[in-house]
N, C-alpha and C positions, 0 to 999 in steps of 0.2 A: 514348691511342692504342692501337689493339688489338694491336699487333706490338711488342712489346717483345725485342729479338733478343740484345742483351746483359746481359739482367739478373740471368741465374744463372753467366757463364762456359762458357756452352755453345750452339755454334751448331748446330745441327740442321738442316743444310742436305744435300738429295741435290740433282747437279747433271747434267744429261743435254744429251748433242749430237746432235742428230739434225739428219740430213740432210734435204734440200728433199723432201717428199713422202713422207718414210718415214712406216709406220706402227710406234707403238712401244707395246708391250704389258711392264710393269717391274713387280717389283716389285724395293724395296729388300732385300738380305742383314742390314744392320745395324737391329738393333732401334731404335725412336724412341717419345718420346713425344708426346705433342701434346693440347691442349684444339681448337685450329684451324690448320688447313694453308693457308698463304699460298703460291700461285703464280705464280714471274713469268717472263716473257720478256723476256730480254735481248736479242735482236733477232731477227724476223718476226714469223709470227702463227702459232699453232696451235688446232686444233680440239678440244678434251679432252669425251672422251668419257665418263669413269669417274672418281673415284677413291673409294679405300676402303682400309680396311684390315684386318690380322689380329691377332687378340689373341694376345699372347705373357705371361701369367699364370696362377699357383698355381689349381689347380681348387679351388673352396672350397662344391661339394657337401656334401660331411659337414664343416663346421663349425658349431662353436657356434653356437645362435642364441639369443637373449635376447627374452625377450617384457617389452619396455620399452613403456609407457602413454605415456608422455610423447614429442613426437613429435620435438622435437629432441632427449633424449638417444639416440631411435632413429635417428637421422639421424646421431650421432657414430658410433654402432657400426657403421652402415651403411659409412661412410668410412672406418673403422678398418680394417675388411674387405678392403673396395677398395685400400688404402695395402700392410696384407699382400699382396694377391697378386700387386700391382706388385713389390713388392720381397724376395718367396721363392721363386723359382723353383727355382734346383738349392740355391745359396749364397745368404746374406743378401744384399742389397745396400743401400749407400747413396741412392740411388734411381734411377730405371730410364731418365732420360733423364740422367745427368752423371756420376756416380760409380757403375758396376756391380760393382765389387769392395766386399765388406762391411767395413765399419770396425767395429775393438773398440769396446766401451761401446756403440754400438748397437747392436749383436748383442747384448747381454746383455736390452736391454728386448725386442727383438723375438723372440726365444728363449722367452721369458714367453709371448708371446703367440700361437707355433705352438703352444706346450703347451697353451694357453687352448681355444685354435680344436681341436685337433685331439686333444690327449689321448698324440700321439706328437712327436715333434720331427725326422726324416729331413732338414728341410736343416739343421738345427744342428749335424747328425751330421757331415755334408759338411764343414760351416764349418770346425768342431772340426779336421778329420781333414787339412784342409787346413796349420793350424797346425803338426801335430801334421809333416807331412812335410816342413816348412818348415825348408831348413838356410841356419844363418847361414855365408856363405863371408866375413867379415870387414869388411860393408857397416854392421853396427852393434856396439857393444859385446857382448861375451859375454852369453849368456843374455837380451839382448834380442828382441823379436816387433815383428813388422812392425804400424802402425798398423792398416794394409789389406792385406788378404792372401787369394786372390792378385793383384796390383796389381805396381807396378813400386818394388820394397822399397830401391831406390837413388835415390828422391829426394834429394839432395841428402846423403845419410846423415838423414835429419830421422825422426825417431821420435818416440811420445808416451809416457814414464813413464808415464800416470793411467792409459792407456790399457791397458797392461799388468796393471795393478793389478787392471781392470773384465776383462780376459781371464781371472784366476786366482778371481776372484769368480763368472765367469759355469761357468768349470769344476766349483768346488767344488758349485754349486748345482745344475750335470748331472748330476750326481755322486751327488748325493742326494735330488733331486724329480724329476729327468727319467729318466736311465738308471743308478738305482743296481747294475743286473747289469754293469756295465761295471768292469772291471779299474781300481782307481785309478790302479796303479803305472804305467799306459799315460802319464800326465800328469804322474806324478812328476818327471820329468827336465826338462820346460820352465817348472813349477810352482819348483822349485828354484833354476835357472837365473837365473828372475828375481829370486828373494830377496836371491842373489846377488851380483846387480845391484846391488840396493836396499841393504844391507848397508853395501855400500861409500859411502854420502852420510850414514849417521848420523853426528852430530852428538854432541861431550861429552854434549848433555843426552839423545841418543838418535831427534832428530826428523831426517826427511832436511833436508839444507840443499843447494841449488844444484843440483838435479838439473839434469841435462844436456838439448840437443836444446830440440823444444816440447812444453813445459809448457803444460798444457792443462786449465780448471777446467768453464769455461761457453763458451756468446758472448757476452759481456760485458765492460765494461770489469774485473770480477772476474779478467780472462785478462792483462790487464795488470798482477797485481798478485802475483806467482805466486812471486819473487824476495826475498829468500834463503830463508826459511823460510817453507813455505806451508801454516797451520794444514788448509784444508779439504784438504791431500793427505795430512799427517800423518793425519787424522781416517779417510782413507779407507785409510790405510798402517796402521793397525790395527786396520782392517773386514778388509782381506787375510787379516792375521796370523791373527785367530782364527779365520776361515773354515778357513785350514789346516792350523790346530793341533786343529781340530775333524775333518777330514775326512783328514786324513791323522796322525795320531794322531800330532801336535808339540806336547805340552803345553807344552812352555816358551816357545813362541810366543806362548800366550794371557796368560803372564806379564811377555811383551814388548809384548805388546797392549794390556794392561792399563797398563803404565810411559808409554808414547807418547801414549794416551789423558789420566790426571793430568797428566804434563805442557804436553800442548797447551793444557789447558782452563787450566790454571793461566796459560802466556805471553799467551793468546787474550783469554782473557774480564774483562769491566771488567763483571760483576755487570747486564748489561743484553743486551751483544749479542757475537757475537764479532767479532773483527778476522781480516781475511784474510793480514795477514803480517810476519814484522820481518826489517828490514838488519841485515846485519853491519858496524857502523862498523870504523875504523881500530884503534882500540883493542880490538877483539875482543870487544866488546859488542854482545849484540843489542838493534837498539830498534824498539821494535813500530810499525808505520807506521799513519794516520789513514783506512784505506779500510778499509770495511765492507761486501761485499757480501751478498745477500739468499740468493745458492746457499752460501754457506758456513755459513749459521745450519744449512740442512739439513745440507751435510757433518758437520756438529759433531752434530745430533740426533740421524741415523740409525747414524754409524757410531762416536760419541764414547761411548758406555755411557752416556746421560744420559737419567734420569726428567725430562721436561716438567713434570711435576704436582710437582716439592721448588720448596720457595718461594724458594727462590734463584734458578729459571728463571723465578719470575714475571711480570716485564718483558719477556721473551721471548717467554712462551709467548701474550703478550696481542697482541705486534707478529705473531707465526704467524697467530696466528685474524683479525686484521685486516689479511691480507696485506702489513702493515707498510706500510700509510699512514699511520696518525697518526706512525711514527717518519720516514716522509718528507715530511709537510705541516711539519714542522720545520727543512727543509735548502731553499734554492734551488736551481735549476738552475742546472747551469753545464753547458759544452761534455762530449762525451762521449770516453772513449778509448777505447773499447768499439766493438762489432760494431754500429754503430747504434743504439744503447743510449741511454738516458737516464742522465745521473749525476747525484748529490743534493750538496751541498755544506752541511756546520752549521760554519762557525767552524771551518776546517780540516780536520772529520771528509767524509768521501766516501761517500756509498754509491751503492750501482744496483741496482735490478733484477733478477730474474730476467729472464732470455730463456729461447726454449721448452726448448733444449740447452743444460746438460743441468739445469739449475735448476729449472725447472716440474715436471719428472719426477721429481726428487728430493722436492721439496713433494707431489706424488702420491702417495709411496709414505712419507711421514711420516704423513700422514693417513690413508692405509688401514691402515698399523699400528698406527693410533691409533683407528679404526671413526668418522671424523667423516663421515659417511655426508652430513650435509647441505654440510659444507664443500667437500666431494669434487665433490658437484652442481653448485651455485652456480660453483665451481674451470673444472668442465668447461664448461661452458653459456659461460661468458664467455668462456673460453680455445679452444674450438673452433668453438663456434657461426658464426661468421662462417665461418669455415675452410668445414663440409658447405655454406651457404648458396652460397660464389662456386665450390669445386672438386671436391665433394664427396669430396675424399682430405684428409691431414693434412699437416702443411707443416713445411717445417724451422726455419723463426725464427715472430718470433708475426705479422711481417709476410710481404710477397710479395716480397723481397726477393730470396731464395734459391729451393732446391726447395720446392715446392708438392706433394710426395708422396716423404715420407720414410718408411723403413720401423720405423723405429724410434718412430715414432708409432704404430703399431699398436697398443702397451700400451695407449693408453687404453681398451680392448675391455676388457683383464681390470681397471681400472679401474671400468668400468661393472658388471661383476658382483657388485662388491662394494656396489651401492647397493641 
């Protein structure tokens, strides 16, 4: 059917009354998006004269341009483009027909990718500054940030830890690739804040345990597995640490970095893959639970201090470059608990999937620190290709389930430069 009206959560409807014989000349105040405008009357008949519209996006004159040969990856960067300038206008946003308030952790890919295009970053600055004026009057725990901001920071009290974590990552690295003239101590105070926070969930062995609110990894049944200790936010809780034992000159952080790191890898890993989480039984024992998802091998690569290439990641590093099919042609399917997800099933063990958030993009940026130049191709061609063919913008799951032009897909631009 061409009219799919409820498929993202968002009805995009303007409704007009006009009287027998008026003539009506409209345009809409609130911004929309649209591939096609369905028209209908509710009762008479009218004569339509016109319609059309005005583009409300990022001017993208002076950005980067890449002179790609191959004509589908010029057709990703093309969309990548297109996805930016829907979605940076003054602030990031989550995408320009459902969600116009920017969410952390996509802010941090699509920040990459103003830098990419432009060399300067002025709505990041926005983003940032918005944070930055952001007072908590008691809607969330101390020294927490809003998921989406500015947005309505009193849903429910609901906040996302990880998300915070990708706020103090995405700073430390304004910090020092984008606007190193910028005062650190401007960020110290919300940077602090949340350590804070986090502080308060370590754990005897020093990992958080039970964080509060929603815990958030991927879309994936991975997001259902987040409970009591969750290695890939441990993994990413001491990507934080040394980002700001680096940037704000806390060395003992990097030694706290260092501790949560050994011991993740130690509770996590069975010598092949890592495990996404363990309970805390009644007896006060942790036991490590039987799901394996495909985003947390990345969490554990990029932010655990681990060489790929020591033969102990060997089984690993074979299921990475084979996007870890052969370790899924091993498991059955069974029903999924995930965002529409597939899950794997071996004899009790679970795994899933990456989904495009935030998993694929994690796998993205394993491989371009690693220069698999041909893996990166191969990666994108499959994973977007379809995407420029049916919308030419980038989408927010790997189906059309969701947004069909998310801004934080834009990173794959600075993806493609590095082929």
């Amino acid at each position: 059917k061409p009219f799919d009206l409820p498929r993202m959560n968002a009805q995009n409807v303007i409704e007009y009354h006009v009287p027998k014989y008026k003539q009506l000349q409209a345009e809409s105040f609130e911004p929309y998006s649209f591939r096609q405008v369905l028209i209908l009357v509710k009762r008479g008949a009218i004569r339509l004269e016109s319609v059309g519209y005005r583009t409300f996006e990022r001017d993208m004159d002076g950005a980067r341009q890449l002179p790609l040969q191959d004509p589908q990856l010029a057709g990703i960067y093309s969309a990548a483009k297109r996805t930016f300038a829907h979605n940076a206008l003054d602030i990031y946003m989550d995408c320009p027909s459902r969600e116009r308030a920017g969410w952390l952790c996509d802010s941090f890919f699509t920040a990459r990718a103003e830098h990419f295009f432009f060399g300067s970053v002025p709505v990041e600055e926005n983003y940032l500054e918005n944070y930055l004026l952001y007072k908590n009057e008691g809607e969330f725990p101390e020294g927490v940030l809003p998921m989406a901001y500015p947005g309505d920071p009193h849903e429910n009290n609901k906040f996302i830890p990880q998300w915070d974590m990708w706020y103090i990552l995405e700073v430390c690295e304004y910090l020092t690739k984008r606007r190193p003239d910028v005062d650190r101590e401007t960020f110290r105070p919300s940077v602090d804040g949340l350590l804070n926070f986090f502080a308060q969930y370590e754990n005897a062995d020093g990992l958080l345990e039970k964080l509060p609110s929603w815990n958030f990894v991927e879309w994936s049944a991975a997001n259902t597995w987040v409970q009591d200790v969750n290695y890939p936010t441990n993994f990413l809780y001491a990507g934080v640490l040394e980002a700001v034992a680096k940037v704000f000159d806390r060395p003992q952080l990097r030694e706290k970095a260092d501790a949560i790191r050994l011991e993740a890898i130690a509770q996590s890993f069975n010598g092949e893959v890592f495990f996404d989480h363990a309970i805390r039984r009644e007896d006060g024992t942790l036991e490590l639970q039987p799901h394996v998802s495909e985003a947390a091998q990345y969490y554990a690569l990029l932010f655990g201090g681990i060489d790929l290439d020591e033969p102990r990641f060997d089984a690993l590093k074979a299921h990475v470059f084979d996007n870890f099919s052969a370790f899924a042609a091993r498991c059955q399917v069974s029903e999924s608990a995930g965002h529409g997800e597939k899950e794997k099933e071996d004899g009790g063990l679970m795994f899933c999937p990456v989904n495009a958030f935030i998993g694929f993009y994690l796998r993205l940026m394993l491989l371009q620190e690693r220069g698999e130049k041909e893996l990166l191709q191969r990666d994108m061609k499959n994973f977007f290709g379809h995407m420029c063919e049916q919308t030419g913008t980038l989408w927010e799951y790997k189906t059309t389930r969701g947004s069909l032009d998310h801004g934080f897909a834009s990173y794959a631009a600075v993806v493609l430069a590095d082929l």
